[in-house]
Structure formats: C-alpha cells, structure tokens
N, C-alpha and C positions, 0 to 999 in steps of 0.2 A: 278587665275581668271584674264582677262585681262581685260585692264580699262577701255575700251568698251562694253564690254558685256552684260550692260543694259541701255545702253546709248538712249536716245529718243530725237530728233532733236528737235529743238524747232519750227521750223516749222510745222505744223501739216497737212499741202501739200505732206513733205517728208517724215512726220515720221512713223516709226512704234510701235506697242504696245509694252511692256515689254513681252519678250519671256515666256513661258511656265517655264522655268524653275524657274524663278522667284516665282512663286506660287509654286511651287512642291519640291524646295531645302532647307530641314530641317538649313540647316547652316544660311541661307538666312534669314530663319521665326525666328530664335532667334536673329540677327543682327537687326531685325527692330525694337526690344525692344526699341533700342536707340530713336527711331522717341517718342514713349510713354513718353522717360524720360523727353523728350526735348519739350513738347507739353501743353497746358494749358485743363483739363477735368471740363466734367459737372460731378458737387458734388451734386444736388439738388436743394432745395430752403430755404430759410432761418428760414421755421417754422420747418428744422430737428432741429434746437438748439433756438427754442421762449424766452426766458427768460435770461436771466444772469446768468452764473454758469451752463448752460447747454451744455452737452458732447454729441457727434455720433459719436464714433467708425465704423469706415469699412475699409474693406481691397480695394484699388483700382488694377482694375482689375487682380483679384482673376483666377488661374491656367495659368497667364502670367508674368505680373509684382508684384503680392501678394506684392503690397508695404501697409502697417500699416499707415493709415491718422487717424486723429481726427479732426473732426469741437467743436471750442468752444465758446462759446459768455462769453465774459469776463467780469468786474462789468462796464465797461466803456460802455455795450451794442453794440461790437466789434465783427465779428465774425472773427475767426482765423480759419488756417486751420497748425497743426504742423504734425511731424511725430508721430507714438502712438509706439514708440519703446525708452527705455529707457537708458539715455543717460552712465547708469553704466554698465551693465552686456546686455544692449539687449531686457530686455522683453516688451513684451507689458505692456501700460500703465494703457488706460482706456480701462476695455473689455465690460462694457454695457453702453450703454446711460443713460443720467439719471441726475441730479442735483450735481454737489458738491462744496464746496467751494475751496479745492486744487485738481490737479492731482497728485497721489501715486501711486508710482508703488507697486506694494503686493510683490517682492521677497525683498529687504533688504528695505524697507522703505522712498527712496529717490523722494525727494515731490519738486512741481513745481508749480507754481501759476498757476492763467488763463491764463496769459499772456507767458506762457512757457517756465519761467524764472527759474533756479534754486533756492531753498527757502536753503533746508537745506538735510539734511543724517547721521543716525547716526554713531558711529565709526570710523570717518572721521575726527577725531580730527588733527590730525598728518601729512595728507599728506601732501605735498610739491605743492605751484604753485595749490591751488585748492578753490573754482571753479575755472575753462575758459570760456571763451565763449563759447565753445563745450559744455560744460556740460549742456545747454540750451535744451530747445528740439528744433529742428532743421526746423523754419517758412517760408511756401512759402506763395508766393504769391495769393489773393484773389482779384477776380476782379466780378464783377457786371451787368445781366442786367437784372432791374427789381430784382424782387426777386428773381431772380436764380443766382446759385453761381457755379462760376469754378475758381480752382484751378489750378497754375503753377507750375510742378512741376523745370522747369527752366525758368528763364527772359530775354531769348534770342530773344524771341518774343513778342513785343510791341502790348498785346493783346487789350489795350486799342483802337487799330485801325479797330480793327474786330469788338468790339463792336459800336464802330463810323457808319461803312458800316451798320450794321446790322440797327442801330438807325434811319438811314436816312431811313428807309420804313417804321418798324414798330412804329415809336414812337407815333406815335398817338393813340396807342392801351392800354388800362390800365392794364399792366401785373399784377400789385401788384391787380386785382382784378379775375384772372387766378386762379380756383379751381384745386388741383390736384385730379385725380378721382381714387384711387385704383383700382376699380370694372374695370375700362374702360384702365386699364393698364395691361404689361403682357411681360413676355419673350420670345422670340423665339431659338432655337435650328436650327441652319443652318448647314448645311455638304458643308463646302465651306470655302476657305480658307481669313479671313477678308478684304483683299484688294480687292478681287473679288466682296465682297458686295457691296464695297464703288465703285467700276466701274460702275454697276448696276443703282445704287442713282444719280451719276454724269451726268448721259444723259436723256433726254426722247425721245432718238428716238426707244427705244420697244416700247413704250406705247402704238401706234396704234395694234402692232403685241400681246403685253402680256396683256395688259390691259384692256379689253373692255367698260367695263362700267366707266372708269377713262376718257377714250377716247372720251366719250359720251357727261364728262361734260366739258373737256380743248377744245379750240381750238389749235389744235393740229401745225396749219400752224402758229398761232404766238408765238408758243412756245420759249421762250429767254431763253439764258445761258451768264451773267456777269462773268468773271474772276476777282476778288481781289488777291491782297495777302495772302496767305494762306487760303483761303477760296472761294466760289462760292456762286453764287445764280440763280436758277431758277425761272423762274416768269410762272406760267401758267395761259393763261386768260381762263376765262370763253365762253362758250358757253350759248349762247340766252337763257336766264329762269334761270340759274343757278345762287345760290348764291354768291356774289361779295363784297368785302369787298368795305364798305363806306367812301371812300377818302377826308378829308381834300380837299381844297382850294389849299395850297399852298404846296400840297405832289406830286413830282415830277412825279406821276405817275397817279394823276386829271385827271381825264378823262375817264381811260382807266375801262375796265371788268376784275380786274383782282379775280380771284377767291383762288390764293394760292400763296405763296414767300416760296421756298427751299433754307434754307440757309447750305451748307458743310463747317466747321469748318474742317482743316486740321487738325489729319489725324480722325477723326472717331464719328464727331460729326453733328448729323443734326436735326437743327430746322424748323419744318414744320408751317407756321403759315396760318391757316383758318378764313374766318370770322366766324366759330363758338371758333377757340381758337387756342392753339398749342398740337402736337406732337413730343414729341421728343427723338429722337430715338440715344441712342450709341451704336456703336462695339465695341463689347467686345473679341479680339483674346484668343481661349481656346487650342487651337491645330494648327497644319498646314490645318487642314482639319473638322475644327471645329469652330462655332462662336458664340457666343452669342447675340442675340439684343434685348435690351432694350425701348421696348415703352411707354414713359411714357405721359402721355393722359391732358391735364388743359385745360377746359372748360368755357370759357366766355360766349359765348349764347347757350344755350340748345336748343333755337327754332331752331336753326339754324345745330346745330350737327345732329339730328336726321335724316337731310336731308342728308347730305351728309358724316357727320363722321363718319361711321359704316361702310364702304366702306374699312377703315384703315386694318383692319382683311384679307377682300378678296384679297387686291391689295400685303397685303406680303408674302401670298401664294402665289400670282402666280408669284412676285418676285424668292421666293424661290424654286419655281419647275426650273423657267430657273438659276437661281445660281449654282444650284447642278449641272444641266445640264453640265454649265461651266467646274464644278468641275471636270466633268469625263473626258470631253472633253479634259482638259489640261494634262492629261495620255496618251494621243497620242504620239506613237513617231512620228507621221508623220504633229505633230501640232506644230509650235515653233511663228511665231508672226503675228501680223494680222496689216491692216492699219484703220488710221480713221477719220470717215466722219467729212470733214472741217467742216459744216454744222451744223453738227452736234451734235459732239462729244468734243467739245471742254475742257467742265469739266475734262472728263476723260484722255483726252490729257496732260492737267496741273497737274491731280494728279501724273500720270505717270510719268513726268516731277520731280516733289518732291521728290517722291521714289528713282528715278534715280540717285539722286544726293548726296540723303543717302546710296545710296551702291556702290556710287563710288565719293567719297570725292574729 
C-alpha cells in the first residue's frame, strides 16, 4: 500500500474524496477497528444502573469489536464503567443486570468489589507476587453530559472538550429531565458500509434533493456546518411557522430561528437536539457491507414532537435508500473518487480527513 493512497488534502478547494476502494477493501474495514478502540461511545444514561450495587452488562459493539463492558454504580453512588471479562481464566463476569453486593465470576469464584478491585479467590493460597494490579478489572474512563454516559475506551482524547462545544448550545436545555421513550426508539439495518453513513449525516446539501418535507421546515440557504475537533455540528434554521428552540439571552445564537443543532461525535456518534428533545443516533459497523443504527428517541415537550418528531422514521428511509445507492455505486470499476463542494461539504471533507490519517499513520 502506498503512503498516499488515501491521502485527502486539507484543503477542500483541492481535495478529493477517499477513493472507492476505501469502502470495498475487507483489509481496510478490519484496520478501522483501531478508530473504535481509540474513541470515547454513548453507553446510555445513568437510570441503566439507578441505585447502588447496580450492574448492565452489554457487549459493545457486538459482531465488530464484541468488547464485554459493565456499567456499575458502586456504594459511593459512582458510576463505573470496567471490562466484564475476568481477570483469571477470561470469563465473563456479570451476565444479567441486576443488584449485588460483589462482582463473581461463576467459573472458579474469583470476586471483585464494586469498585473492580480484586477482594479475594479461592486456592490461591500459594501463588507468588499475587494480587497485581492486573488482577483488577481493567477501568475506563466515564465522562458526562447530563444524564448520558460515554465511555473511553482509550484517553488519548481529551473528551471533556467535546462535551464543552456541545455545552455551549445546549445547556440551557434540562437533559436530566429528557424521558427516554422505548416505543419511539428502534433499530435500523442499512446495506452500506458504516463510513458511508457517517458521510451522509455530515452534509445537508441532499436535503433539498432527498428530503422533502425536511426541506420544507429548514431554511435550507442558511444551513451552517462548524468544524471542532473531532467532532461537527450543524445548525438548521427554521422556516417561517416552524418550531424553534427558545434561546436564552445570553446564548450566542439569541436571536436567530434555529429549529435543530447536529452534533458528530468522531467517529459514529450523533446527537440531534429539537425543541421537542433529542435523538440519538450510533453506528454500529456489522460487516463491510452492513450497519447497524441505533435511534434512540428522549422527549422533553410532547407538544412539540408531535409536530415535527415523527418525520425522524421518514427522513432515515430516504437516507437509507440513497446509502445503499452509494453502496452499489462504489462497485464501479469505473468509480474511484469524487471532489467536494467547498460550500458545502465541509463535515465530510474533515471526516475524510481523520480516516485518512488512521490508515496512513
């Protein structure tokens, strides 16, 4: 492979997109594991472990990186997030949710506080040089906003900065009073390879083209794209009658009609926030040619959802009809990279940007 081969200028006058093969080379889709190791994810919110002594087992993402996590809240009313694999033989730890006062592993009995400290093991009289440190269960990082929790699985990235950006728009908003709605949440199945979705998310200049009735309620000419550090944000304003979130005074965006804030969390995380609440949505990589996406739906005004939150359903279908589109299209031999609008396309110019730099160190 040569060390250019998905190199993308930083100019985005010059640049071109990441070539076709990029999405289509199996060698490629396993190498970007590393971006997931190296990346902080949304875990939920903090009522999966309500009380002290409480456990949530889950696999993060499951038929990519099957890594074994546990959320616990410990008697200090702390929530942790460890590995759920145990630190003797391998097994999993805690396999249901549920209350307990230690974590045990069921094959030989080796037990760990809440705090995922080694307690004790039987028949272990004798070994030499035991505990270690290793023998802990192995704690990442837990970071905060509102009631939602993501986890690091490395602290290369000072995610406390993301949540800062993100703070500076919504914080006027009462998260801690965000209902999560089961009924109004849901997964999707995409035939499209997950960076392709995330290109998709990054721009609104379909929207006039895929969208119609999205179209209807953004003003589409003052549509903005911010670049952060590892992350974006789109601001869509409103069109005349449409609902608009209710601005503070002193919230740098006083004034304006804005109807929605897209936030991308590098590399597969997006929070949508409406004035009736948030959406939000991860990729989930299942295949080269396969994706998972998770919407999961919290509802602050109800008056207000009805109006325009139900729209959420129609717009990822028509999402996903031009995705797949993509998806064939990049089976061309006669397709390899395309350019993009200044204007435009900036979001996905920077993702492309970060990819690039993971596969060519």
């Amino acid at each position: 492979m040569s060390s250019n081969r998905f190199f993308v200028d930083p100019d985005i006058t010059k640049a071109e997109t990441l070539p076709s093969s990029f999405y289509t080379d199996s060698t490629i889709f396993e190498k970007l594991k590393s971006i997931f190791l190296n990346s902080y994810h949304f875990i939920g919110d903090v009522n999966l472990v309500p009380l002290p002594g409480q456990s949530y087992p889950f696999v993060l993402l499951e038929s990519y990186l099957n890594e074994p996590l546990v959320l616990v809240r410990n008697n200090e009313d702390e929530i942790n997030c460890f590995s759920n694999v145990c630190t003797h033989r391998g097994n999993i730890v805690v396999q249901n949710p549920g209350k307990l006062r230690n974590l045990q592993c069921l094959y030989h009995g080796r037990i760990f506080d809440l705090n995922g400290q080694f307690k004790r093991m039987p028949e272990f009289e004798n070994v030499q040089n035991f505990p270690r440190a290793c023998d802990n269960l192995h704690k990442f990082d837990v970071k905060y906003l509102g009631p939602f929790i993501f986890c690091g699985l490395s602290q290369n990235l000072d995610f406390r900065l993301i949540l800062a950006e993100i703070n500076k728009k919504i914080s006027f908003l009462p998260l801690e009073q965000f209902t999560y709605r089961p009924s109004l949440s849901k997964d999707y199945l995409v035939n499209c390879h997950w960076a392709l979705y995330c290109d998709n998310y990054l721009e609104g200049f379909h929207i006039p083209f895929v969208h119609p009735d999205l179209n209807q309620v953004l003003d589409y000419g003052k549509y903005e794209v911010e670049i952060k550090d590892h992350m974006t944000l789109q601001i869509g304003y409103a069109n005349s009658g449409e609902e608009t979130f209710d601005l503070p005074n002193n919230h740098p965006d006083f004034g304006q009609e804005i109807a929605a804030y897209y936030f991308w969390i590098y590399p597969n995380i997006m929070l949508n926030f409406y004035p009736w609440g948030l959406s939000i949505n991860v990729v989930k990589p299942i295949s080269i040619n396969k994706t998972k996406v998770s919407f999961l739906t919290y509802i602050y005004d109800e008056s207000k959802f009805d109006q325009n939150g139900t729209m959420l359903d129609k717009v990822e279908r028509e999402d996903e009809f031009v995705v797949e589109g993509v998806t064939s299209g990049m089976q061309s031999s006669f397709y390899n990279t395309g350019r993009f609008s200044a204007k435009r396309e900036q979001g996905v110019h920077y993702f492309h940007q970060l990819l690039s730099k993971e596969i060519n160190p």
